[in-house]
N, C-alpha and C positions, 0 to 999 in steps of 0.2 A: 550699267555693269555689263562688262562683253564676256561671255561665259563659253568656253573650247570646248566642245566633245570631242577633241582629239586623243583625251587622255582612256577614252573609253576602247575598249576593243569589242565593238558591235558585232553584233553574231548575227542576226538579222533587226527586220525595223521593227519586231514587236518588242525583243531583246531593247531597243531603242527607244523605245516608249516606255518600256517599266523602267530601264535605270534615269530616263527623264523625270521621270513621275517620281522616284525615290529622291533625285537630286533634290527635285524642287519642293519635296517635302520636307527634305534636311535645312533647307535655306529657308525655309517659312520659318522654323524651329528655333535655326541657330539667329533671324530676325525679327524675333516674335510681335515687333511692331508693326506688322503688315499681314500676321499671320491670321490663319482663322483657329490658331491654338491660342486660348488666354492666356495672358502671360501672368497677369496679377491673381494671385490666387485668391486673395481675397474680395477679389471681385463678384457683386451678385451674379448666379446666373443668368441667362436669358427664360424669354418664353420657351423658345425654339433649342436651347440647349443640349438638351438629351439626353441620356441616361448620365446620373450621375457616375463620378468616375468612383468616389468613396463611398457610398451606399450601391454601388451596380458594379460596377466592373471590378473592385478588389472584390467581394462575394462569389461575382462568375471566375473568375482566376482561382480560387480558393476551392469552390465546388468540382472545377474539373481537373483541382489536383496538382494547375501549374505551380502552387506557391506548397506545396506540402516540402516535405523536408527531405524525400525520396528524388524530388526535380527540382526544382529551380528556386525551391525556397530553402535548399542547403545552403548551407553557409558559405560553400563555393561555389553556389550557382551550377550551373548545366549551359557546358559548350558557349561559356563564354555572355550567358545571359543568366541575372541572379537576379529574385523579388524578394522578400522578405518572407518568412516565415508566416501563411498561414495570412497576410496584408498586414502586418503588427508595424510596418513603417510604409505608412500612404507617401510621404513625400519622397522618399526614396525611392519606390516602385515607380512615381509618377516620373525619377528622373531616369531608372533604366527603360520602363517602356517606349517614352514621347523624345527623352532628350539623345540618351545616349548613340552613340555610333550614329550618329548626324540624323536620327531620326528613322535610322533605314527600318524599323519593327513598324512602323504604321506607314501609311497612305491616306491623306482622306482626299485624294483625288478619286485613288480606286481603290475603295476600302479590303475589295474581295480579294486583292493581291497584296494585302498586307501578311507580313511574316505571322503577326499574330493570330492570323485566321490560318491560311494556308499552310501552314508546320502544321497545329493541333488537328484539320484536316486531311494531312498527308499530301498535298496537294505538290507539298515539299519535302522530301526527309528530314525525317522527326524519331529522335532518338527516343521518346517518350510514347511513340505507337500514334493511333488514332482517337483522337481524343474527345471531336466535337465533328456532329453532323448540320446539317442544313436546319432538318428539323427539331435540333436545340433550343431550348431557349434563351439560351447564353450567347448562340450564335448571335442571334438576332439583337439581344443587348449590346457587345462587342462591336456590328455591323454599322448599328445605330448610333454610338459612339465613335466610330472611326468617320462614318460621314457627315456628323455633325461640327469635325473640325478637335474630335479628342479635347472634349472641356474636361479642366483640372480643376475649376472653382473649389472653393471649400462651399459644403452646404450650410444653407441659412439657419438648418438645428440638427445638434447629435441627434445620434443615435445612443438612448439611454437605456436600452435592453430590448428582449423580447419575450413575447404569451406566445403559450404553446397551449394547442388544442386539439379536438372538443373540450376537454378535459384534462387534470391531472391524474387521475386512473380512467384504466381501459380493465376490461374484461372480454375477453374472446374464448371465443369455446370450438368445437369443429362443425356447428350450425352457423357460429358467425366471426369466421377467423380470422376477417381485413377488416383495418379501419384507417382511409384515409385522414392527415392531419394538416393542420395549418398552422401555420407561423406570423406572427403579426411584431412589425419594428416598434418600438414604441421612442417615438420621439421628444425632444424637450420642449418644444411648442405644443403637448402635448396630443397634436396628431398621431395614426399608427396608417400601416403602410402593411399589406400581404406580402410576403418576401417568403413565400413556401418555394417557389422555384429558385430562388437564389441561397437558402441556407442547405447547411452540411448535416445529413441524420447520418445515427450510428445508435448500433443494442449494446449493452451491454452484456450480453448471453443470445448467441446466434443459435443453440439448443433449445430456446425459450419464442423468440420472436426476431423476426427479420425487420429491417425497414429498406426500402429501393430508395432511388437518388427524390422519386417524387413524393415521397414522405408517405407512402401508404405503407403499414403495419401490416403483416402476419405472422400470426400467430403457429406455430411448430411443438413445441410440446409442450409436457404440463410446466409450469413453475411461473416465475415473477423476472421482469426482466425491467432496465428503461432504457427509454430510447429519448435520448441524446438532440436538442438539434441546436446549431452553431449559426449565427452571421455574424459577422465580424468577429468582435472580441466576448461578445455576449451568449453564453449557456443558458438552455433551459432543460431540464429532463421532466416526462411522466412517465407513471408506472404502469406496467403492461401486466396484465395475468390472463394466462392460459391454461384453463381450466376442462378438465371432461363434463362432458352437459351432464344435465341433471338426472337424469337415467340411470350411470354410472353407479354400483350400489356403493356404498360406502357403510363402515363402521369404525368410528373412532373407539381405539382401545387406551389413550395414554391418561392415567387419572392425574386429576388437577390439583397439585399439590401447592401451587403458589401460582400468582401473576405470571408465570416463567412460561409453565403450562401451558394458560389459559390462553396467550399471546401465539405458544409454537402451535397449540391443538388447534386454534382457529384456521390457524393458513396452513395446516396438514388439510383439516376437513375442506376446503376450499377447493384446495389441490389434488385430492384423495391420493394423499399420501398413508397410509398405515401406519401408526407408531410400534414402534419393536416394542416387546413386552418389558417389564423389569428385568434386572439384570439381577444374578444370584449373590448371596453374600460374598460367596469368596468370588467374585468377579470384581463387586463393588470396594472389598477392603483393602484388597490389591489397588484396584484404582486412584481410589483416593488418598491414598499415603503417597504414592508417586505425584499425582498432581498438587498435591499441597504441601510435604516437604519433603517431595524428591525421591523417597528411600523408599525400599521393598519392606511391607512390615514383616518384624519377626516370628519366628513357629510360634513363639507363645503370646504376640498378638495379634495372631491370625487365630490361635485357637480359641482365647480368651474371646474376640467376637462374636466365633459362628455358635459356642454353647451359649450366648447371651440371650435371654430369650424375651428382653426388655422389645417392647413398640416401637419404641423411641430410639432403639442404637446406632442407626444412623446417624441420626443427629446428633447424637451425643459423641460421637465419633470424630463428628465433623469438628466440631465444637472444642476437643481436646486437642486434636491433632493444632487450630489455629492458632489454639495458645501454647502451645510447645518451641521452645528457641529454635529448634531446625526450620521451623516456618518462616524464621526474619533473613536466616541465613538462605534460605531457596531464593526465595523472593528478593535478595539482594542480589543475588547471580543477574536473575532475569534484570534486573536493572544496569546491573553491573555492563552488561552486552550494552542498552541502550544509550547510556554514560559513555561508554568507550574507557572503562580503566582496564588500563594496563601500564605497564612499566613504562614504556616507551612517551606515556603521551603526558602521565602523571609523579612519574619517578616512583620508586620502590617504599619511602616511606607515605608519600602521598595515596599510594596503594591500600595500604592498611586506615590510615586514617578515615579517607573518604569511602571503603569497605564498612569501616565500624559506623558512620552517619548514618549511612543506609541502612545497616541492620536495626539500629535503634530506632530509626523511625519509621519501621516497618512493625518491629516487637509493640512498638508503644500505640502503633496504630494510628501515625499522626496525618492529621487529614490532609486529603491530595493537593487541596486550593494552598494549605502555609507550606507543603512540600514543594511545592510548584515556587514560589512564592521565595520559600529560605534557596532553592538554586538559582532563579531568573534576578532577584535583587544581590546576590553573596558579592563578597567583594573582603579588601585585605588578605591577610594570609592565607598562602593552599594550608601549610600545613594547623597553625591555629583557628582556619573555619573553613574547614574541608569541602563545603558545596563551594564555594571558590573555586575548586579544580574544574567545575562547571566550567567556564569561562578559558582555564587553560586548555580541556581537548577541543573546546569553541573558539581557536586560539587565530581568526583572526574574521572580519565584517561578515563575508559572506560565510561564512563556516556556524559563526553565531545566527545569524539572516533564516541557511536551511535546517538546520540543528532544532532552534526554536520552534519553527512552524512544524517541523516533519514531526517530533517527539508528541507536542502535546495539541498541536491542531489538524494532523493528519494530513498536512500538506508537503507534496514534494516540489520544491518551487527552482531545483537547480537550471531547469533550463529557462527559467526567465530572469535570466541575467543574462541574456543575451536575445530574447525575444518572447512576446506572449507563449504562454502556457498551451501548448496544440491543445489540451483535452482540458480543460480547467480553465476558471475566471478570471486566474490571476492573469496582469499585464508586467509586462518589462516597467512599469511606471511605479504600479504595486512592488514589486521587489522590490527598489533601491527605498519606496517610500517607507515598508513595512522597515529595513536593512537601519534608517537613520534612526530606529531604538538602540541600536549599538555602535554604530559610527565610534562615538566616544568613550567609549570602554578601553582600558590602557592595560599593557599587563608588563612586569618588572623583573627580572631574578634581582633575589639578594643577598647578602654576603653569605647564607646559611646554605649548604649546598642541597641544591634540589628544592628549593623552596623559591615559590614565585608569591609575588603582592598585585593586587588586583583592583581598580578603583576605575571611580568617574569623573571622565573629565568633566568641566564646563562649558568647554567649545568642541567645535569640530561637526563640521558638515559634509551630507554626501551628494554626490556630482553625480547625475544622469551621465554615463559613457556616450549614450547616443546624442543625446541633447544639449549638453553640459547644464543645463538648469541645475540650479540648487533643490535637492527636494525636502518637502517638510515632511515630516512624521504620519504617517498613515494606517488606518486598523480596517480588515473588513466592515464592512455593514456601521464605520462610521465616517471612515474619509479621511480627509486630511486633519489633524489636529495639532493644535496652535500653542497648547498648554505647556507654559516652558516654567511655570510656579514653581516647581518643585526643585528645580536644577538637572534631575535627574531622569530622561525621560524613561528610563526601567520603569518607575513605579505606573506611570499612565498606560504602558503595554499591559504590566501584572495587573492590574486594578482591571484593566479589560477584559484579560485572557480568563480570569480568576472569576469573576463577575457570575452572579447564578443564572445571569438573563444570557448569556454564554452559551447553548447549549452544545455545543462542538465539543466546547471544555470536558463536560461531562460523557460528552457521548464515545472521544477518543480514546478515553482512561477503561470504561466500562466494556467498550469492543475490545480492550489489549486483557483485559482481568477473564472475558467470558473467551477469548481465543486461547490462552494458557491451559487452562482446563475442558473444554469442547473439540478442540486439536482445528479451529476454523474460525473465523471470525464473523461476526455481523456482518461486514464490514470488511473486506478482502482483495485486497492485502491490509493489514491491520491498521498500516499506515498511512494508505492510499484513500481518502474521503477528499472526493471530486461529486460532480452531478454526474460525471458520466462514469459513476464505477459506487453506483447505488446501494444500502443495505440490502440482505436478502429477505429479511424480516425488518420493515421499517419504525412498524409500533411498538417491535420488541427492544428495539435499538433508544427510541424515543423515551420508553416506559424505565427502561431499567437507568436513562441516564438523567429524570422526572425525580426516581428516588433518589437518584446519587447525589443531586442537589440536597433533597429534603432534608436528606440526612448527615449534612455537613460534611459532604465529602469520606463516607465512611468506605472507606475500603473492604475492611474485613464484612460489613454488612453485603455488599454487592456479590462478595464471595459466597457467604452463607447463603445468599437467596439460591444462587446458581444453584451452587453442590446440592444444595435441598431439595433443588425439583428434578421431577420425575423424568422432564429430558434430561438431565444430565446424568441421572441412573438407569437410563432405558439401558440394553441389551445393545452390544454392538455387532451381534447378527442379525443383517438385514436379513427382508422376508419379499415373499412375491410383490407384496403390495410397496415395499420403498425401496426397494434394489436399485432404483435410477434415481432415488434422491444422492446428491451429495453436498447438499451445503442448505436442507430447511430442516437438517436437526430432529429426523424419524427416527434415527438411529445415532446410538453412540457412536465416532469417529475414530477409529481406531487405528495408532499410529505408532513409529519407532519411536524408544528412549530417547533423550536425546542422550550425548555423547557422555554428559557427567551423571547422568542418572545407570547407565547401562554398565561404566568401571564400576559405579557403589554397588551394582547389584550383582556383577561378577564376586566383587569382594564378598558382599553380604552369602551368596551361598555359598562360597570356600571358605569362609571366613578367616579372608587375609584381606582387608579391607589397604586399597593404595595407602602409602604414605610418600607425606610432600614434602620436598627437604626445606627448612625455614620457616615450616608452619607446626603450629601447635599437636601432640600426638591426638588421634581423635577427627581429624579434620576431614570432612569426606568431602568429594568431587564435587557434588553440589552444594560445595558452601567456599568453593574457591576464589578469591578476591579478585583474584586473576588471571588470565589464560596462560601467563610469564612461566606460572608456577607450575606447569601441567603435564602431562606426559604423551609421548607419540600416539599410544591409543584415545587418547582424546584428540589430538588433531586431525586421524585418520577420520574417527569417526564425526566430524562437523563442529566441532568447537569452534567459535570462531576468534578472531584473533581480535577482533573492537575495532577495526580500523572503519569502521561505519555505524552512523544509527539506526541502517537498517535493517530490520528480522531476518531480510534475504542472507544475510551473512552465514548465520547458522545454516549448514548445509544438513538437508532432511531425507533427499534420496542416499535410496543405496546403492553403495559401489565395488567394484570388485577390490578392493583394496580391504574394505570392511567384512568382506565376508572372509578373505585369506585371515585377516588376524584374528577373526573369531573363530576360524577352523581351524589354523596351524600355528596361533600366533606364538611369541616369547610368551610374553605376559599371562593370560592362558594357561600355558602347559608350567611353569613356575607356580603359580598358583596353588594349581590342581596337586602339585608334586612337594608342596613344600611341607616340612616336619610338623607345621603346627597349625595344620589344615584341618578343615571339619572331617574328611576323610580318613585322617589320622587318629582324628579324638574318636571314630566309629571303631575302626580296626582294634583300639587299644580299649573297648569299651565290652558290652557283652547284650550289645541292641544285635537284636533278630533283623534278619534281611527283611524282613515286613516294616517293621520300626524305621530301618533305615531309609527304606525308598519313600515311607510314607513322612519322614521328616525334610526330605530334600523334596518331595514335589510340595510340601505347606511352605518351604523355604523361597522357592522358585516362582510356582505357582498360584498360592493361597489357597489351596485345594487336596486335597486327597488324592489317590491313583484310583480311578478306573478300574473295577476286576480285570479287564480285557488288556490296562498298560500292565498291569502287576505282572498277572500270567507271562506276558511277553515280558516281561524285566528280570524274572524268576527261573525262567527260562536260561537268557541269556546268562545269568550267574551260574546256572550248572554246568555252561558249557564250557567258560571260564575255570580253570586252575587254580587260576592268581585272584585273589578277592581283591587286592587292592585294586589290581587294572581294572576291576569288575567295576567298582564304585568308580572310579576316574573315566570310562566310559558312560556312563549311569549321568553321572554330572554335565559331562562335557556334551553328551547328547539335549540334556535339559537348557542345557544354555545357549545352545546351536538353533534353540526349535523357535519358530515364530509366536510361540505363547511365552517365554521369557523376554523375547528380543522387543515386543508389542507393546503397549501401553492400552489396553480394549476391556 
């Protein structure tokens, strides 16, 4: 073959020598039978081969960032050069590095003027900075690889996960605050291989403990953190605790009232964290009527409490309030957001139907494994078997796919449908495997309007996008399964998910029950259980989802234990000793209304309580079926509209939008103003300004006034003319203050 460099325009002869060198590295490529690049991938390696390219070089690409999702492992690549996310596609990586654009990214004549060194070097401009030095040890894998002729072989055994070590707990203190770690492959021939310089660490709390790229740990302040490390597609975390040494005085104050306790007070005293003392009754009987159905209690049972002089009122408190109907109605809301009902997605009578399931098998207490169980099998009619509408706002593969897993396994798997999971186990493989449990799910309208029919097919498979393979049915921690007996592969998913050897099952039900009433989860974001976004209390997490099995999936029990212990009645003013706790639970969490608890309890102190046009008289906010039905101060304030199953939806910061309609707003000043307001029923009545002000702070409040607010409230009324504006200020101040707007 007569080959012209005529077509080149030589700048000088070194210039002449690299675009030689790239030529004839493009022609080894594009004739890989004379090449020193293999061409058969399934060809053993050699003695002499050198790093491999899928256990070494996607790892060192990965490590230094080229393939993350910020460079070159976006989905559109960077300037014209794309890897796959994170190495989640080796043979595609192996075809932009080695094949594409004639081979020109490597050299293994002269390895050190490959683009793949040289850019990350800077040697060349590099949009991405400087990435890799000499003294690397990536470099040196890369170098070693490029001169060895860039082998693609597949290797002779997976890689089937990785140990992380010394250990799966650390403890550091500020006597011993590093601890270097190690990473070992573990393969299917069952060798293992050190790969600490080639996997990815990350903390999960950089407040807590650091990890550098060489996998050495330190420790920064008190608390529990893990650290993370990645090769390939395989996670491992342990747990790090940083502790004050032993010196540090400590005295726990939190009494042990249950397991709850026993679990928060060990890793307080660890930690020397201080528990807040108990919290007063009228702190506590305010509290727990909002957490458990929603609503401010009233003056006469706030008063009926505090003169109770029973041991036991709390509990008994607790105990009543669960079996009260508002309790099925709260608790359907919070579902209600997870479900996604609203008009739009279930129709208006589908609304109400699938509203009323949920209350009743909330009231009835039906255990979570046959709830789980009556939505993931339902099928026929939305409106004659309303967990059906499941299916319709899961209304099509991948909607059912993330739906499923994010609700009751805490996983978010949307972007592995497109490529492994960056921070989690799951693979693009996992997706479409776990996905073919609904492949076949069909859904119908018919002639009834607004009503859909919902069933199983018998056929119907789903297709890898990337691969086109057929995939079969897949479950974590069991693999692919083959079990086609039933017809219907729902029930082999539910039989798994439901299963008491399950413990995810239990544990993601009991993190969402103990985050509703604690204002924070175990577990945070509620929904988010990855390795690398750890509990913050993992025995506690472990223990309470231990009984949630025991005891057949008892809901209303999991609650009882909660509200019962003494973390969950501690005091939500922190103190010197846990003012930098925010998430081990020294202190009660104290936080906004959310949007339908904050109308009920505008209404509840003026008592002009919202009404909702098409709903029963009687209906309050926190028992709305839907967000359809609702009004602008709920939307302002973070109602969310259901177009997700995720918590984020509900919006929890404050905005300025929320604080003008609580100052100035219609709604508000209508209230405040209207003939048959609690204001009104004072004026026309023959209560004393003491009576008065001391029934709207037991209203607002659950408390009495202060001599010090009276005085100043007593005050302002004599300077006042108008008694009525007196009281309308009186209120509107009360409702404006951050101990009404609060949940604490």
């Amino acid at each position: 073959m007569n080959l012209s460099l005529s077509r080149f325009n030589v700048g000088s002869k070194l210039r002449l020598v690299s675009d030689c060198r790239l030529l004839f590295t493009g022609l080894l490529l594009v004739f890989p039978g004379r090449s020193l690049v293999t061409a058969d991938e399934s060809a053993p390696v050699s003695l002499d081969a050198g790093p491999s390219f899928y256990h070494e070089i996607i790892p060192a690409l990965s490590r230094l960032g080229c393939s993350s999702g910020a460079c070159h492992g976006s989905p559109n690549g960077k300037n014209g050069f794309r890897l796959s996310l994170r190495g989640y596609d080796a043979k595609a990586d192996i075809q932009s590095i080695v094949r594409d654009e004639l081979g020109r990214r490597v050299n293994v004549m002269s390895p050190e003027i490959s683009l793949l060194l040289s850019k990350p070097m800077m040697h060349i401009h590099h949009g991405g900075g400087k990435k890799l030095r000499l003294s690397d040890p990536e470099y040196e894998i890369l170098r070693n690889w490029l001169s060895r002729g860039c082998q693609v072989a597949e290797p002779a055994s997976a890689c089937t996960g990785i140990r992380f070590g010394p250990s799966d707990q650390l403890l550091l203190s500020p006597e011993n605050s590093q601890q270097k770690l190690t990473v070992w492959a573990v393969f299917a021939d069952g060798t293992q291989k050190d790969v600490s310089t080639l996997a990815v660490y990350s903390s999960s709390d950089l407040l807590v403990a650091t990890v550098n790229d060489h996998g050495c740990v330190e420790g920064v302040g008190r608390g529990q953190a893990g650290i993370s490390a990645r090769f390939l597609e395989h996670w491992s975390t342990l747990f790090v605790t940083y502790a004050p040494g032993e010196k540090t005085p400590f005295k726990p104050r939190l009494q042990q009232q249950n397991v709850v306790d026993e679990l928060v007070g060990q890793q307080l005293e660890q930690l020397h964290f201080e528990p807040s003392i108990l919290c007063s009754d009228e702190q506590f009987v305010r509290r727990v009527y909002l957490d458990v159905i929603g609503l401010l209690p009233t003056v006469l049972e706030v008063h009926s409490f505090l003169t109770d002089q029973d041991a036991h009122k709390r509990e008994k408190l607790i105990n009543s309030l669960i079996d009260r109907p508002e309790f099925g109605r709260f608790w359907a809301l919070k579902w209600g957001d997870l479900l996604r009902i609203n008009k739009q997605q279930v129709s208006s009578t589908g609304v109400q139907k699938y509203n009323r399931w949920l209350v009743k098998a909330i009231d009835e207490n039906m255990p979570y494994d046959k709830f789980v169980k009556e939505l993931l099998l339902s099928q026929g009619s939305t409106f004659e078997n309303p967990p059906a509408n499941y299916y319709r706002t899961a209304n099509n593969l991948n909607d059912a796919t993330e739906t499923t897993a994010q609700i009751f396994s805490g996983a978010r798997l949307e972007c592995c449908k497109c490529h492994n999971h960056p921070f989690e186990k799951w693979t693009q493989d996992n997706y479409y495997g776990f996905a073919a449990f609904f492949n076949r799910m069909q859904r119908k309208p018919t002639r009834r309007v607004d009503e859909m029919v919902i069933w199983n097919s018998d056929e119907g498979e789903v297709v890898h996008p990337r691969t086109n393979q057929q995939m079969h049915p897949w479950l974590p921690g069991v693999g692919i399964v083959n079990d086609e007996s039933s017809g219907n592969r729902r029930i082999t998913l539910v039989n798994w998910l439901t299963s008491k050897d399950n413990e995810l099952f239990a544990s993601v039900e009991v993190n969402r029950i103990w985050s509703h009433v604690m204002g924070r989860g175990i577990v945070e974001p509620v929904d988010d259980f990855r390795d690398s976004n750890p509990p913050s209390n993992p025995k506690l997490l472990a223990t309470l989802a231990a009984d949630f099995r025991e005891h057949e999936f008892d809901r209303k029990r999991t609650l009882r234990l909660i509200l019962n212990s003494q973390t969950y009645q501690s005091s939500s003013t922190a103190t010197d000793g846990n003012r930098n706790d925010d998430k081990y639970f020294s202190h009660y969490r104290p936080r906004l209304l959310t949007a339908e608890q904050l109308l009920d309890a505008v209404g509840a102190i003026t008592e002009q309580p919202e009404q909702f046009r098409g709903l029963p008289a009687g209906t309050r906010a926190t028992q709305l079926p839907s967000p359809d039905l609702s009004s602008e101060f709920l939307e302002v304030f973070g109602q969310p509209k259901r177009d997700t199953v995720c918590q984020c939806e509900r919006v929890t910061e404050v905005t300025l939008s929320q604080a003008l309609q609580i100052a100035n707003g219609k709604l508000l000043q209508e209230k405040l103003t209207s003939p048959d307001s609690r204001l009104q029923r004072f004026l026309k009545s023959e209560y004393t300004d003491r009576q008065i002000i001391d029934e709207l702070f037991l209203a607002a409040y659950a408390r009495n006034p202060s001599e010090q607010e009276y005085l100043a409230i007593s005050s302002h009324f004599a300077k006042r003319n108008d008694r009525e504006l007196a009281l309308q200020d009186l209120t509107w101040a009360l409702i404006n203050s951050n101990e009404f707007l609060m949940q604490h």
